[in-house]
Structures are given as C-alpha cells and as structure tokens.
C-alpha positions in Angstrom: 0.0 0.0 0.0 1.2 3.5 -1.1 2.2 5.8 2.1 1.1 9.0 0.6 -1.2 10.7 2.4 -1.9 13.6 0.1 -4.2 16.1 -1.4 -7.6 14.5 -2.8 -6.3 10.3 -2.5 -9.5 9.4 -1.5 -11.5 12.3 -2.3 -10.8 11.8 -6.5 -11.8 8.3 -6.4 -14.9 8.3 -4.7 -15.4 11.3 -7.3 -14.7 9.3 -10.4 -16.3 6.0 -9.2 -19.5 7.7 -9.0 -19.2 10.3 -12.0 -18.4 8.3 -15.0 -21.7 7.9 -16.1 -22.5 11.2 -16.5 -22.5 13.1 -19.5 -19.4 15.8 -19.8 -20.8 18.3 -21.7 -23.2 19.5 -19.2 -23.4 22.8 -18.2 -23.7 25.4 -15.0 -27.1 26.3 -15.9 -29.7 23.7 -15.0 -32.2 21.8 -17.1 -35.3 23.7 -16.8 -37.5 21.7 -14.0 -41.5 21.9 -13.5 -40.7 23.5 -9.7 -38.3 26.2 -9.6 -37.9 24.7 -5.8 -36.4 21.4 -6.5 -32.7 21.6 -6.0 -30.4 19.4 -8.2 -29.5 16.2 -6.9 -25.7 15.4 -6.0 -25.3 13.6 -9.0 -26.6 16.6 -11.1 -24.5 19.0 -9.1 -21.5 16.6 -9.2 -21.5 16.1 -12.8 -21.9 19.5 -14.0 -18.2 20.1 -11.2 -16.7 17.6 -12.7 -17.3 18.7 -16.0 -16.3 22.0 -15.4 -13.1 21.0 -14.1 -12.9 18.4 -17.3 -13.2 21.6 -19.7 -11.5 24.5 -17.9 -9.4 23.3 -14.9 -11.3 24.9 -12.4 -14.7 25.6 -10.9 -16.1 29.0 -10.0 -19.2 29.0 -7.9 -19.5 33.1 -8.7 -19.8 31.4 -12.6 -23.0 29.4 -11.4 -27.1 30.0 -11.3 -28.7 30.8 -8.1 -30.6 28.1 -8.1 -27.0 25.5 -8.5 -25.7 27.9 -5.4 -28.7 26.9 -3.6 -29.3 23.5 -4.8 -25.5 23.0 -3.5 -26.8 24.7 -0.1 -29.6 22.1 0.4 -27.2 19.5 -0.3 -24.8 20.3 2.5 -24.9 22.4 5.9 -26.5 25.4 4.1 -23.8 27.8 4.7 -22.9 30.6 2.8 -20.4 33.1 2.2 -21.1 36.4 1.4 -18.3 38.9 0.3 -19.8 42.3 1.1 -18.7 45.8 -0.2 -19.6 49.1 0.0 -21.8 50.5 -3.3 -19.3 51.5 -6.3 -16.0 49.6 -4.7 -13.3 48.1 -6.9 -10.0 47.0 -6.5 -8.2 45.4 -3.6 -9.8 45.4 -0.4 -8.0 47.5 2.4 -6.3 45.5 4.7 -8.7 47.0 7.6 -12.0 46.5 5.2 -13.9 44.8 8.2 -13.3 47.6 10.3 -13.7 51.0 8.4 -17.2 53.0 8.7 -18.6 52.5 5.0 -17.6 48.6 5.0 -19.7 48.2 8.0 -23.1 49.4 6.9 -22.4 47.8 3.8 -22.3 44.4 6.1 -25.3 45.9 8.0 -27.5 46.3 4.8 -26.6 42.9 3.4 -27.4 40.7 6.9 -30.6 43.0 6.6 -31.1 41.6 3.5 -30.6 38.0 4.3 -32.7 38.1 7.3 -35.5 39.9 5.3 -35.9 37.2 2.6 -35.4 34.5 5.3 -37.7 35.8 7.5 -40.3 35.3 4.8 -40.3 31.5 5.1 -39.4 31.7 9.1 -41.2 34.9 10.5 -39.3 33.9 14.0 -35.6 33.9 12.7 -33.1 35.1 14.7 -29.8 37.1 13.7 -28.1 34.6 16.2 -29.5 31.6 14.2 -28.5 32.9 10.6 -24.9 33.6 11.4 -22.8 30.5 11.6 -19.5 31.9 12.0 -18.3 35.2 13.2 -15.9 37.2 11.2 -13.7 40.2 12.3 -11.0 40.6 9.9 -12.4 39.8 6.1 -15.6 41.5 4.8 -17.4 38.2 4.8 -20.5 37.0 6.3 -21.3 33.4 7.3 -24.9 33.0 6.9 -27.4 29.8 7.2 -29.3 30.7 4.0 -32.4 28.4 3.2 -34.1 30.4 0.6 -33.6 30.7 -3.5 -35.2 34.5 -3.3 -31.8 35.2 -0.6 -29.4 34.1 -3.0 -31.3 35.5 -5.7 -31.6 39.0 -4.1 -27.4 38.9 -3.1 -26.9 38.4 -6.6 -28.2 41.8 -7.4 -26.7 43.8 -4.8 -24.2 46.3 -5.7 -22.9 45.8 -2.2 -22.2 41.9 -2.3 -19.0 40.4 -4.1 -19.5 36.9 -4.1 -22.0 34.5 -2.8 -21.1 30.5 -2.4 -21.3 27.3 -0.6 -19.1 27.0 2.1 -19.5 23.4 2.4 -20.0 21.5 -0.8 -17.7 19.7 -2.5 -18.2 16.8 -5.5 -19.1 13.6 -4.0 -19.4 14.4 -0.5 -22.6 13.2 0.8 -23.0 10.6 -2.3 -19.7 8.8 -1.5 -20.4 8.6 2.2 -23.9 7.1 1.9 -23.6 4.9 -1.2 -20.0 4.1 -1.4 -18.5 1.9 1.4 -14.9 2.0 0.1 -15.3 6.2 0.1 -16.8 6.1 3.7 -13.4 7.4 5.1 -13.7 9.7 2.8 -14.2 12.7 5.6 -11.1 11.4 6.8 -8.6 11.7 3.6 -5.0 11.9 4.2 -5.4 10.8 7.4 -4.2 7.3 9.1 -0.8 6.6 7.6 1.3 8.2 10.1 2.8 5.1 11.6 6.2 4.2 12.1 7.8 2.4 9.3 9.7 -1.0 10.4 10.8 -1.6 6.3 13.7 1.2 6.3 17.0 0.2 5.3 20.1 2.7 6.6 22.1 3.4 3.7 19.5 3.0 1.2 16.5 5.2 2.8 18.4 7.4 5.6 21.7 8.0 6.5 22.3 8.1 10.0 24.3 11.4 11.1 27.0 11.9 13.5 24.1 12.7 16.3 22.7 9.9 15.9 19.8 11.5 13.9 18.1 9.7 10.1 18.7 12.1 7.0 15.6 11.0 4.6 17.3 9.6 1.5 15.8 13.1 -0.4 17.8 15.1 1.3 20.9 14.1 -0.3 23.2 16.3 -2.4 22.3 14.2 -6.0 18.7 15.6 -5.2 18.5 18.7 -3.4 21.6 19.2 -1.8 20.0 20.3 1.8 23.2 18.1 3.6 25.6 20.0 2.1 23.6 23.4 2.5 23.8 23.0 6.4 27.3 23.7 6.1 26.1 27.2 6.1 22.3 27.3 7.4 20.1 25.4 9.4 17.5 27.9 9.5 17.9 29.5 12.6 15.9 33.0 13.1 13.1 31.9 10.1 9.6 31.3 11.4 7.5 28.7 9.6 3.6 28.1 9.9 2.4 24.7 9.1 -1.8 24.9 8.0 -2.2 21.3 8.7 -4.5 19.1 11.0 -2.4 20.1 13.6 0.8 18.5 15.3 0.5 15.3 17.9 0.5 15.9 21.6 2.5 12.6 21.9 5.2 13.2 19.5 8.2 14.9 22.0 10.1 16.1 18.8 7.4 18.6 18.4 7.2 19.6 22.0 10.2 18.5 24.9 12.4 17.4 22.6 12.1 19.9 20.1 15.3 21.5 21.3 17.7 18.8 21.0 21.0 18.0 20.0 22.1 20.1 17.1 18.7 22.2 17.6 18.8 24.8 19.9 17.6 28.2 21.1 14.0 28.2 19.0 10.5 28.2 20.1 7.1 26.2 18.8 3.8 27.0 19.0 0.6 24.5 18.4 -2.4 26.6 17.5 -5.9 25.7 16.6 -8.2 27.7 14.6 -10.6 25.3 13.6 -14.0 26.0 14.8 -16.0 23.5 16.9 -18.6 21.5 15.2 -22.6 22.8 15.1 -25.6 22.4 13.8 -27.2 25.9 12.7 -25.0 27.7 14.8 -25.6 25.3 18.1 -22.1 23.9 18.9 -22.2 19.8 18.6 -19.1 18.5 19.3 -16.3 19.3 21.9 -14.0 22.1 21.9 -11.4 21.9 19.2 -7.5 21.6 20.2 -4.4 21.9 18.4 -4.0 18.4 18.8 -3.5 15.9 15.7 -6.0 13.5 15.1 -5.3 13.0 11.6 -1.4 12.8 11.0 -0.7 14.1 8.4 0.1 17.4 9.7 2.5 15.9 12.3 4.4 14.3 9.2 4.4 17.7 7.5 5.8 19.5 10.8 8.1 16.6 11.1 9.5 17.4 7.2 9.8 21.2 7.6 11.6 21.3 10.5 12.2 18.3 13.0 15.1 18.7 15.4 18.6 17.2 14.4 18.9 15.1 17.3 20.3 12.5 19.9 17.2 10.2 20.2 17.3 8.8 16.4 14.5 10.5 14.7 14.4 12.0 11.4 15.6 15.1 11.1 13.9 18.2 8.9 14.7 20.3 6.3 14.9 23.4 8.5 16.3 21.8 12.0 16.4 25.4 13.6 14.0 27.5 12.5 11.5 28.3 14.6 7.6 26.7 14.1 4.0 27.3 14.2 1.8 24.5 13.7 -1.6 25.4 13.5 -4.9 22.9 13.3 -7.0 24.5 10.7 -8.7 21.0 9.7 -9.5 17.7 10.0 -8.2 16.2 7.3 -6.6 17.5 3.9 -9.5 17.7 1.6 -11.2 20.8 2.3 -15.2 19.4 2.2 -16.4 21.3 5.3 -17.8 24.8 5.9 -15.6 24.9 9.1 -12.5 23.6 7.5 -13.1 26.8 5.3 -13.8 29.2 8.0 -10.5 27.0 9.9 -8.1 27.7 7.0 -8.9 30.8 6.4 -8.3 32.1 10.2 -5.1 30.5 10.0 -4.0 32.4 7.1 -5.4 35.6 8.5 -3.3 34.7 11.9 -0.4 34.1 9.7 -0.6 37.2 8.2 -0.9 39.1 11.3 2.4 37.7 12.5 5.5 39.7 12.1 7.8 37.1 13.3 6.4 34.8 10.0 7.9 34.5 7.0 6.9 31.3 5.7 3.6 29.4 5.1 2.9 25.7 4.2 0.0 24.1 3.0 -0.6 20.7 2.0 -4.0 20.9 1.6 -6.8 21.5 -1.3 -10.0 21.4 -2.6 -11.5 21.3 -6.0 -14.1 24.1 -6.2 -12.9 27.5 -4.9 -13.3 29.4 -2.6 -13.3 33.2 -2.1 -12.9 33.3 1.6 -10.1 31.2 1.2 -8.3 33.5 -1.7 -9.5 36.9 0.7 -7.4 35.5 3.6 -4.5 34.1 1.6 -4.3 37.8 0.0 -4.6 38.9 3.2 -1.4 36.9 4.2 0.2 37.7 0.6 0.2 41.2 1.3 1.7 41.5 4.8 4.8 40.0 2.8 4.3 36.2 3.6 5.9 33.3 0.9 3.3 31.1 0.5 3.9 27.1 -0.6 0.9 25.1 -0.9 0.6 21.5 -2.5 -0.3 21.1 -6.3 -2.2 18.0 -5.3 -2.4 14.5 -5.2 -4.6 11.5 -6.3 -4.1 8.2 -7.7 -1.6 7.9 -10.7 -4.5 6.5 -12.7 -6.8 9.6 -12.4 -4.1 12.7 -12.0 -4.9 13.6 -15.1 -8.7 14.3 -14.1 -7.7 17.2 -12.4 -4.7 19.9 -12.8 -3.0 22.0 -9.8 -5.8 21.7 -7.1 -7.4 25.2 -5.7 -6.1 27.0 -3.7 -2.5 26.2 -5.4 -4.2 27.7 -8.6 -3.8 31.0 -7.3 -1.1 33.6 -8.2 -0.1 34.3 -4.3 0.4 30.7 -4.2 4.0 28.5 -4.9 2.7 25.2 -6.0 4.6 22.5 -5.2 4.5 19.1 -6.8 6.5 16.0 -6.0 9.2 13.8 -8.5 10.7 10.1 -9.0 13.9 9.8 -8.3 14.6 9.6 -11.6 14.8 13.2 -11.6 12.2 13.4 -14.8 8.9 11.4 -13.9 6.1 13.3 -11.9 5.3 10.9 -8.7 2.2 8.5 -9.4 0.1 10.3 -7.4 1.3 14.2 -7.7 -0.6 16.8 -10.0 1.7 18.8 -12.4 0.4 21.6 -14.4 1.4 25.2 -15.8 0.5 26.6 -12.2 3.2 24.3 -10.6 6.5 26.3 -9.5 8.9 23.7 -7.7 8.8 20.0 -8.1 10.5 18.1 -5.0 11.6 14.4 -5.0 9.9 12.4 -2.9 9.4 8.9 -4.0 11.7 5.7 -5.5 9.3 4.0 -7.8 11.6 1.0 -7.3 10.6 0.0 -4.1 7.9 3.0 -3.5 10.3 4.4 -1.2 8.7 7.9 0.0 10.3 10.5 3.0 11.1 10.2 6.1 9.4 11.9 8.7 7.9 12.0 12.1 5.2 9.1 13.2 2.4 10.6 15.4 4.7 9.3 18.6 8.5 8.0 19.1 11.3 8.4 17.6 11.2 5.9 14.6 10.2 7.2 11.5 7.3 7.0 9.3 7.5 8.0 5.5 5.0 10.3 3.9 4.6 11.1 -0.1 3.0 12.8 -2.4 2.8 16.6 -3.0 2.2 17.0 0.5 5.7 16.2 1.4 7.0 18.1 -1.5 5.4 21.5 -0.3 6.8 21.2 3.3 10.1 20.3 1.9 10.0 23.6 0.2 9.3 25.0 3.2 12.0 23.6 5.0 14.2 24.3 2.0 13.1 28.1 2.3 14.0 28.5 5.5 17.6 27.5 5.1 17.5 30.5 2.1 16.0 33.1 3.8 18.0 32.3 7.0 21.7 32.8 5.1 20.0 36.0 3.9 17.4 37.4 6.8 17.3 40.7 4.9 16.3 39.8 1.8 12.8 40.2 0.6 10.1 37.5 -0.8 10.5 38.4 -4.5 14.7 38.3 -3.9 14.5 34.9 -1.6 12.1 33.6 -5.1 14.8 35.1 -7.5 17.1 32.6 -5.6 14.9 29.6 -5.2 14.5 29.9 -8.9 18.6 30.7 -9.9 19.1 27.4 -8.1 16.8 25.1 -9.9 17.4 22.7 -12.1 14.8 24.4 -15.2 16.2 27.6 -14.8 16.9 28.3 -17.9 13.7 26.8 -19.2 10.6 26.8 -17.2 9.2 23.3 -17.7 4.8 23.4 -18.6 4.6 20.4 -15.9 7.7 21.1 -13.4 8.2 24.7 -13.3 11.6 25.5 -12.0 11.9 22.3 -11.3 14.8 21.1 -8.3 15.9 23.1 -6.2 19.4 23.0 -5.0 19.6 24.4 -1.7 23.4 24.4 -1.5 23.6 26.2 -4.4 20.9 28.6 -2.8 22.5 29.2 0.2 25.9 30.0 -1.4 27.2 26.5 -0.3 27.8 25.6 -3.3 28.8 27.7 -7.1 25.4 28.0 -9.4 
C-alpha cells in the first residue's frame, strides 16, 4: 500500500467511481425543472463540477445560477459566504475593510437583506441563528441561507462580491452514503502516520553523526540540503504549518524539540478550527491543536524536525522556529468549518510579524473566495506562501490539474518527482500553475520521506505533493535564514537561480529542483 497521504487520495476516487456515467458536456445552468424549488441532486450537481473542471481546470461558484448555489446549499450544511462591499468599490480590499465605517453598513444592509428574505419563510428567525460563524478581519459573512429568493436578491446587490457554498464539494454526501470504500472519505489523508519498520540505513536514511536519520531526499544528487547545512540550518526563520495540527505525543514537536544540534527556538501549536454545530448550536467538543489525523504531524516533522540525539528523522529546516496550526481535519477541504478554519489560519499568519513562511498541504477542487480573501490577506503582509499542487491516484491525475487553492497567483505550488529526476510521482498533479517540483518517492521500491510518526522516535515515511510542499518550506528557511534581509520576491529570485529548469521553465515542473546548497551560497550556481 502507497504511504502518501496527500491532497484529494481518496476524495478523487470516490469522485470518479461515482461520476463516469455522467454526461461531460453539461453545463452550469440547470435543465429547466417543473418546480423552480427542486434543488439538483448530487449527482446533477456533481456532474456538471466535474465537467467543469474536465473543460477548464477549475470551478467558479460566482460562474454558477442561483438556483446551483442553492441546490448546493440544500445538499450540504447550508452555509454561505457572502463577500460584502460598499456601493461602487473596486479594487483590492483595504487590509482594515472589516473595520472601516462604510464597509460596516455595507455588512449591515446585506445581513438586513438576508434576514428579510429569510424571514419570509421563518417569521421567528433570529440574527443569532443565521450567522454560523463570526468574522472580524475579512468583509465576509457566514450566513445559514435556506431560501432561492436570498441568494437571488445577493446576486443583485451592488454591495455583495461573491455569494457561495461553504461546504460542498463533488461527492461528499454521495460517496459517504452509497459508497462503502469512500466512507473514510471525511477522513482523507489521514491514518498513515505510523512508524515504518521496512527502512534500510544506507539505502533510505543516512544516520548522522548525532545519531539522527537524514531521509534519502535530502541528499546532495537531489536537493543538496546536507551540504547546505554547512552554512544554514535555518535558525531566526519562522515557519507556519496549515495542517490538521501537530501530535501531543510526538516529544520532537514539544520536549524534545530542542535537542542535539537544535537549539535556542520556540514552537507554538495553535488551533483555529472551529467546533462543530448544527445551525449555529455547537455539537461536538471544543477543538484543540491536537492531531487526530497525522498528516500534519508528518508535515511539521519534514519542515523542521530537530537534528537530534534520540534517532528520529531530522527536517529540512532543523532550527527555524515553528507554528503548527490545526485549521482542519483532514486534507480535503469538504467542510464549511474547515473553510472558515483555514482561512483564520491564514489571516493569523498574516498578522504575525515574526512569520515568513507558510505551508499548505492541503486543497479542494471548487474554490473558494474566503479562502483566496485570507491568503491575500497573508500575501500582502509580505508572507511566501507554498501550498501543495495535489495529489490522487496515478490512474486519475490527469482528471484534475493543480488543485485550488495552489491555482492562485499568491500561491508556490509544489508538486513531488521520481527519483529519476524526470517522472512526476504516481500520485502528484503537475500543471502550468506548478513552480517547484521536490523528489519524494523511489518507484523501485515506493520508497517515499522520512518523517515524524504521530509518537517516538522511529520514523514514518509520507509522499506525495504533500511532502514536497513542506520540503519547500524547509528548503526556504535555510535560504531566507543565510539572507534574513532579503525580501520574498529576492528569496524567489534565488529559489529559482538554483533550480534545475532555470533556464527553461518546464509546462509540468516549473523551475523544477531546487538546489539548496547552491541557494545558500554553499555551493557555485
């Protein structure tokens, strides 16, 4: 069984098992119905995503009818986002939008709006009941919207930007009730985070002087990061991991973090995903930054694990300091609170002066404009920003391109490489949007990195564009720490002078291999 424990692994094949018989050339606007009431059906909804994505890459929800917004509404937790604006406004929002006079009574006159058109079906509504989450930063609302005539009316408002599902994504509520083999689908990427009792030293880690496992990637033929800690460990460079948060058991991202060869830096574990409800009535406990997934304990472990005495693995970045920060509960994006979760993190990310560096390993296939407000957000307070291109199985990568939100221009995708130095991975995505492509996997024996399990101190291994994108990270941190006065655009001009396509940005690879020797200075270009 593969390790990787990616983007969209199980989300893409519960979408193609159940999509293939529907026709492709379908389109956004629904077949005319005899009751303008009767929401599409998940299959109806599904098909005319997938095809979508089939034609153009990508799927806009601002590009679809009212009534597929609220058919997609009735089909999930009925949450929506609402961009608001004031009357006349173009351009970038100010980075205080939320908080300035005019932006506020345009978010007054749209919840009056909402409650006015909902109130028509439910005289009794409360404000308290329609607003599912509270937002203080983005000019966004989170509304519990039940009504066509709601969505209908936003969509003529001069003061509303964009009006979507939170919480639909293809296949969600088909694959969990019809499918039994995509019932763990709510839990994709998670589960694989165990110890790996297969490695061979030598030939899939080199044991350093400490004690500590170098992952066979991290060798000079690939990426040169041994030879590059000659010169930086990155010590001084802050890096946020947007995960499913770190384990409380694993003492390498807590006790033992400074160890050995690491010394002197801090970690934080966050959470800002919020607690599960039902229209607005919290259901389940109080969420923690603890890791019940793994996967972002493996990508913590890649970025930046400590080089030390207890025989770990080590990371990228063995000194730079490191936020971990539980924004989800798994790596495909399908919930209106993993939304709302991801895009707080960003927005704490961008707050924080002592950042430089975000990861991401996580996606979705339809976007979402809360998400690309809050990475902006981040973007423009000076953050470089990796996120994952995406992963599935090597059978169906071709469905789907760089996943959202790795399509956007604030965005570094990341996909991962064979060790062959040519060959994509058999599960990564590769696509114009890509910028870096990492190796991460030895098709020979399906070798993939070496990272942190969920506790102890023998490794796991992790694949996928998942590891590639916190291997960037890592690799980042090491550049930017040699050269802690540089800007983001300079620290890219390097990333990109020290990469193997260089010369010639590849359509699938980007810049392809980074050489992080040669990007410190370790080594000549």
């Amino acid at each position: 069984m593969r390790t990787s424990t990616s983007i969209l692994t199980t989300a893409l094949l519960a979408v193609l098992l159940t999509s293939c018989q529907q026709q492709a050339d379908e389109q956004l606007t629904p077949r005319p119905t005899a009751d303008p009431k009767v929401s599409l059906s998940t299959q109806q909804l599904d098909s005319q995503i997938l095809s979508r994505l089939r034609e153009t890459g990508r799927f806009d929800w601002n590009q679809a009818s009212e009534h597929f917004v609220w058919s997609a509404l009735t089909r999930s937790d009925h949450v929506l986002s609402v961009g608001y604006k004031p009357a006349g406004f173009m351009g970038e929002l100010p980075t205080d939008a939320a908080s300035l006079a005019e932006w506020k009574a345009a978010r007054a006159q749209v919840l009056e709006l909402i409650m006015a058109e909902e109130r028509k079906a439910n005289p009794d509504l409360t404000q308290t009941q329609v607003v599912a989450f509270e937002e203080n930063v983005l000019p966004v609302l989170d509304v519990t919207v039940r009504e066509l005539s709601t969505i209908q009316k936003l969509r003529t408002s001069g003061l509303v930007r964009y009006a979507e599902p939170m919480g639909y994504e293809p296949n969600r509520q088909q694959a969990i009730t019809n499918n039994s083999s995509a019932a763990i689908l709510s839990s994709s990427g998670c589960d694989n985070n165990v110890l790996n009792t297969s490695l061979v030293e030598g030939s899939d880690y080199t044991v350093l002087a400490n004690g500590s496992k170098s992952s066979w990637n991290q060798a000079d033929q690939f990426h040169g990061i041994r030879s590059s800690w000659s010169q930086s460990t990155g010590q001084g460079i802050k890096i946020v991991i947007i995960d499913s948060g770190s384990s409380d058991a694993q003492e390498n991202l807590g006790a033992a973090f400074n160890q050995g060869l690491s010394q002197g830096r801090t970690i934080e574990r966050l959470v800002t995903l919020p607690r599960a409800s039902i229209f607005g009535i919290p259901t389940g406990p109080v969420e923690t930054p603890n890791d019940g997934c793994g996967h972002g304990t493996s990508m913590a472990g890649v970025a930046a694990a400590p080089r030390g005495t207890d025989g770990a693995a080590v990371g990228v970045a063995y000194n730079a300091n490191l936020i971990t920060i539980r924004a989800a509960q798994d790596v495909f994006l399908d919930a209106s609170r993993e939304v709302k979760g991801v895009s707080d993190a960003y927005i704490l990310a961008g707050n924080r002066t002592d950042v430089r560096i975000i990861s991401m390993s996580m996606g979705r296939l339809t976007s979402s404009s809360q998400m690309t407000d809050a990475i902006r957000y981040a973007y423009n307070r000076g953050k470089l920003i990796f996120c994952a291109a995406g992963t599935s199985f090597d059978w169906s990568s071709g469905f789907v391109g760089v996943t959202f939100p790795a399509t956007l221009s604030e965005m570094v995708a990341v996909t991962g490489l064979q060790d062959n130095l040519t060959s994509r991975c058999d599960d990564c995505h590769v696509g114009a949007k890509v910028e870096f492509a990492v190796v991460m996997q030895k098709p020979s024996n399906d070798r993939t990195v070496l990272s942190l399990a969920m506790s102890g101190d023998a490794p796991s291994t992790v694949g996928g564009s998942s590891v590639a994108t916190a291997t960037m990270a890592g690799i980042t941190a090491l550049v930017w720490a040699q050269h802690p006065t540089e800007t983001r655009a300079q620290i890219m001009s390097r990333l990109v002078a020290a990469s193997s396509n260089r010369t010639a940005r590849s359509s699938s690879f980007g810049w392809g291999r980074v050489n992080a020797a040669a990007a410190v200075g370790a080594l000549p270009l």
